[in-house]
N, C-alpha and C positions, 0 to 999 in steps of 0.2 A: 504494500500500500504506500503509494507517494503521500512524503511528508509535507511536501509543498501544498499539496490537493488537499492534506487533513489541516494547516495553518490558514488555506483560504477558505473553509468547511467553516472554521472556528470566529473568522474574523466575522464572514456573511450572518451566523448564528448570533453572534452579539451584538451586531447593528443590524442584523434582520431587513438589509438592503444591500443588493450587490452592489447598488454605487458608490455607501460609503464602504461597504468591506473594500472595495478598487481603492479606495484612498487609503487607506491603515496599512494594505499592502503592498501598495507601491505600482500598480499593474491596474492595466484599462478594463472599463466594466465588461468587455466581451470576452477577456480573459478570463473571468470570476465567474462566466455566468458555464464557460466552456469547462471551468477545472469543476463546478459543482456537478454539471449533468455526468459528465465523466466519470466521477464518484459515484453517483445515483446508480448510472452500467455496471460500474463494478458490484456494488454490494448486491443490486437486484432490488432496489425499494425508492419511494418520492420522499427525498430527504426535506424539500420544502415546499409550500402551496404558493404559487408566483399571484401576486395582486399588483394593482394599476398603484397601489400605496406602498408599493413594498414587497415583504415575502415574509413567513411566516413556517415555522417548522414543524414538521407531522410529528404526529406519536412516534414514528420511528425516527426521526430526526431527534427528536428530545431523547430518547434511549441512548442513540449514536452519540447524541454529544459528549456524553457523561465519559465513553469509552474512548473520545477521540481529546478529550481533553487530557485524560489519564496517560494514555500514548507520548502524547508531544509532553507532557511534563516528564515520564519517566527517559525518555531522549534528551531531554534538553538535560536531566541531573544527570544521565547516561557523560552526556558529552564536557558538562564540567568536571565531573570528576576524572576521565581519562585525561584533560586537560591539566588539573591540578596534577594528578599522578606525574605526568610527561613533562612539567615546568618541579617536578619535585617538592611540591607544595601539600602536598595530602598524598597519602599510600601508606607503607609501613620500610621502616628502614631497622634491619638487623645490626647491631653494632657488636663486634668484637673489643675486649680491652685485655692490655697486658697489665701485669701488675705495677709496672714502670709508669706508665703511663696516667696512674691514679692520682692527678695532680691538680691543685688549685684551677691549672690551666685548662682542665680537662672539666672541671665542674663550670668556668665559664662559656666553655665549646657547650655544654649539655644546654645552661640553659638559656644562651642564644636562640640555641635550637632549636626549642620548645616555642620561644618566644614567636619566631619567626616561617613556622610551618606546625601550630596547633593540629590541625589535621591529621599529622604524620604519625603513625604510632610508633615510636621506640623500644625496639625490642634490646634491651643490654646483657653482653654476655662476660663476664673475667674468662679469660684463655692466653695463657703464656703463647708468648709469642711462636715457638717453634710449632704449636699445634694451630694456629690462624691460616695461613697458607693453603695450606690441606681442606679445612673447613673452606675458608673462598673458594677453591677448586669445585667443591660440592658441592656450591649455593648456601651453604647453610647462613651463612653470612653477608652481609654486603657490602662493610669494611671493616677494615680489622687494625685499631690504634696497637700498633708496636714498636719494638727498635728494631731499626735495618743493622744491617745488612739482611737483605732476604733470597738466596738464589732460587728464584724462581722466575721465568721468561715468559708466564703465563700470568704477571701478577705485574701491576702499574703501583710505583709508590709515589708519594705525594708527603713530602717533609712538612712539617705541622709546626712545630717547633723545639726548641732546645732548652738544655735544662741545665742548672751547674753542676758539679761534683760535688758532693759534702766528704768529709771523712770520718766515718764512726767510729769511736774509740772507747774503751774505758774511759770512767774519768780520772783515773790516776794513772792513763797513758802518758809517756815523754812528751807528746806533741799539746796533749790538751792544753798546755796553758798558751800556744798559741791564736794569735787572730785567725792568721793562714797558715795553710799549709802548703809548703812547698811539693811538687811533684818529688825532685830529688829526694827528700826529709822520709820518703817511703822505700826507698832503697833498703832493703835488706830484711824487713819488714813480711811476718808471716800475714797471709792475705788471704779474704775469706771473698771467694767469687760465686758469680751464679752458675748453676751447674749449664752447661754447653748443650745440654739435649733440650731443656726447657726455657733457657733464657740466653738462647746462642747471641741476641744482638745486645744486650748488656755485657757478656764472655767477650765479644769481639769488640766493644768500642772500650773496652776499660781496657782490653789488650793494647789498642792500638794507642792510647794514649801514653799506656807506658813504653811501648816500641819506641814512639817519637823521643824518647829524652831516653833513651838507650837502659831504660829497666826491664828487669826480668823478675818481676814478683818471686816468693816462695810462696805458691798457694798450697794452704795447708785442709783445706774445704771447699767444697763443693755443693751450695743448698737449693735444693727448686722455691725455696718462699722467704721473702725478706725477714718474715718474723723467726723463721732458723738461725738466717745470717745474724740476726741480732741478739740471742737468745747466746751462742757462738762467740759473739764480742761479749757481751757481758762476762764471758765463764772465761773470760781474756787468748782466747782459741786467737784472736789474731784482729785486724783490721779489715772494715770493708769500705765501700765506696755504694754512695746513696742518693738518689736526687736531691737537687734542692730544694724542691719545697716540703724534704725535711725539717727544714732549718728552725720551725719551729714546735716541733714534734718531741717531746718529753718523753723519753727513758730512762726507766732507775740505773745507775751505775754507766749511761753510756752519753759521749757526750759528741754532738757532731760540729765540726768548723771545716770553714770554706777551702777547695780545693784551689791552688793557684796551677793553673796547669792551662793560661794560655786562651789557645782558642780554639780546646778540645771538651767541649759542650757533649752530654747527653743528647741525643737526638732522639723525638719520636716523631714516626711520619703514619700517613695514613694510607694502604696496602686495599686492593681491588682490582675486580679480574680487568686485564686488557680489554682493550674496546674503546666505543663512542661511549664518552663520557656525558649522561643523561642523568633525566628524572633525579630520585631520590639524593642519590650518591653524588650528583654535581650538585645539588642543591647541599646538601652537608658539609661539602669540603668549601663550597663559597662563604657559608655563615661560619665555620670552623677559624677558614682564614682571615676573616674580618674579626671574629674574638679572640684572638690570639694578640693582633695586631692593636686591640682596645687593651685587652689586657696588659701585653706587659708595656 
């Protein structure tokens, strides 16, 4: 059934004259009079009684309207909503988080978010980063907040922002009673890192930070969840390295101060499958990187 024949059906039924429905629609009354009979053929019934005053609608016309008005309303929310979906504005968006990534910064991205596509439902999932990938592969997700590195050629990343180094210690560590802490000053230094299977891109940028200034940590552990690693420091197992926006996060016996290490920042970026970047997923990373950019 043309929706055009059912919008001039609805316009003639409200003004109950082809010549003003011709005006509402835009189109000449021989048009209006041609899409109505046309209608009339298809269904098989006199949708209106034509007078010298006008026109006027049958029993079956008044039935019809009821069903042709329900029509063009469910098309018309039909077509906002795949709209809204396709501009990223309403649908549902699957978020993956790593535990790195659980930062001040990351609760201004959330509620940007919310702010700026109510519509969209957020689904949040915690997932170490080495199992994110896998999950985007599947669908199950449709971004996934991590630390890169991420080898995989089926996956687009999208840098989000960076974060400093703290250094967690006892507090009756050598270093605690400084402001900073030198990179060098950890030379020799037993070191509590994230295990490579579950947190490979914190393993690999805390590596590569000490690569650049020619360290070779002694890691003496290996944890898949920062409250190990910390648990680890306290029982004085060794030193680890933390985001900054620990910096104001209270631990009994453990104390964190600023890493000086340059312009080697914690990076978290945001990971999704290759492709034309649309809907939901460009709509997230547009409002992502505009709170990022208010934030700090």
């Amino acid at each position: 059934m043309d929706l055009h024949r059912l919008r001039i059906f609805l316009a003639a039924a409200d003004e109950l004259s082809f010549r003003r429905a011709a005006v509402v629609v835009g189109v000449g009354q021989p048009a209006v009079s041609r899409q109505v009979v046309a209608l009339e053929d298809e269904l098989g019934v006199t949708l209106f009684e034509r007078r010298s005053t006008g026109a006027c609608l049958t029993e079956a016309g008044r039935v019809f309207l009821a069903d042709a008005r329900r029509i063009i309303a469910d098309v018309d929310r039909a077509r906002e909503v795949v709209t809204s979906v396709a501009l990223g504005t309403a649908g549902r968006l699957r978020l993956a988080i790593c535990e790195g990534a659980t930062t001040p910064t990351l609760a201004s991205i959330l509620t940007a978010f919310r702010e700026h596509c109510p519509k969209t439902d957020l689904d949040l999932f915690e997932l170490p980063s080495a199992m994110q990938p896998a999950a985007l592969r599947r669908g199950e997700v449709d971004v996934g907040l991590l630390l890169p590195p991420v080898q995989d050629q089926a996956l687009q990343l999208d840098e989000l922002w960076r974060d400093d180094w703290l250094v967690a210690m006892r507090s009756d560590h050598r270093l605690a009673d400084l402001e900073t802490v030198p990179l060098c000053a950890l030379a020799g230094e037993d070191f509590i890192t994230a295990h490579p299977q579950f947190g490979p891109g914190c393993h690999a940028q805390s590596e590569a930070l000490f690569c650049a200034e020619g360290i070779k940590p002694r890691i003496v552990a290996r944890a898949f969840r920062r409250l190990t690693m910390a648990i680890l420091v306290r029982a004085g197992a060794g030193v680890t390295l933390v985001p900054g926006a620990f910096a104001n996060t209270k631990m009994d016996g453990i104390v964190t101060r600023p890493l000086s290490a340059g312009e080697h920042r914690m990076c978290i970026a945001a990971a999704y499958p290759e492709g034309d970047l649309a809907g939901t997923v460009a709509q997230f990373l547009r409002v992502a990187h505009a709170a990022v950019e208010q934030h700090q």
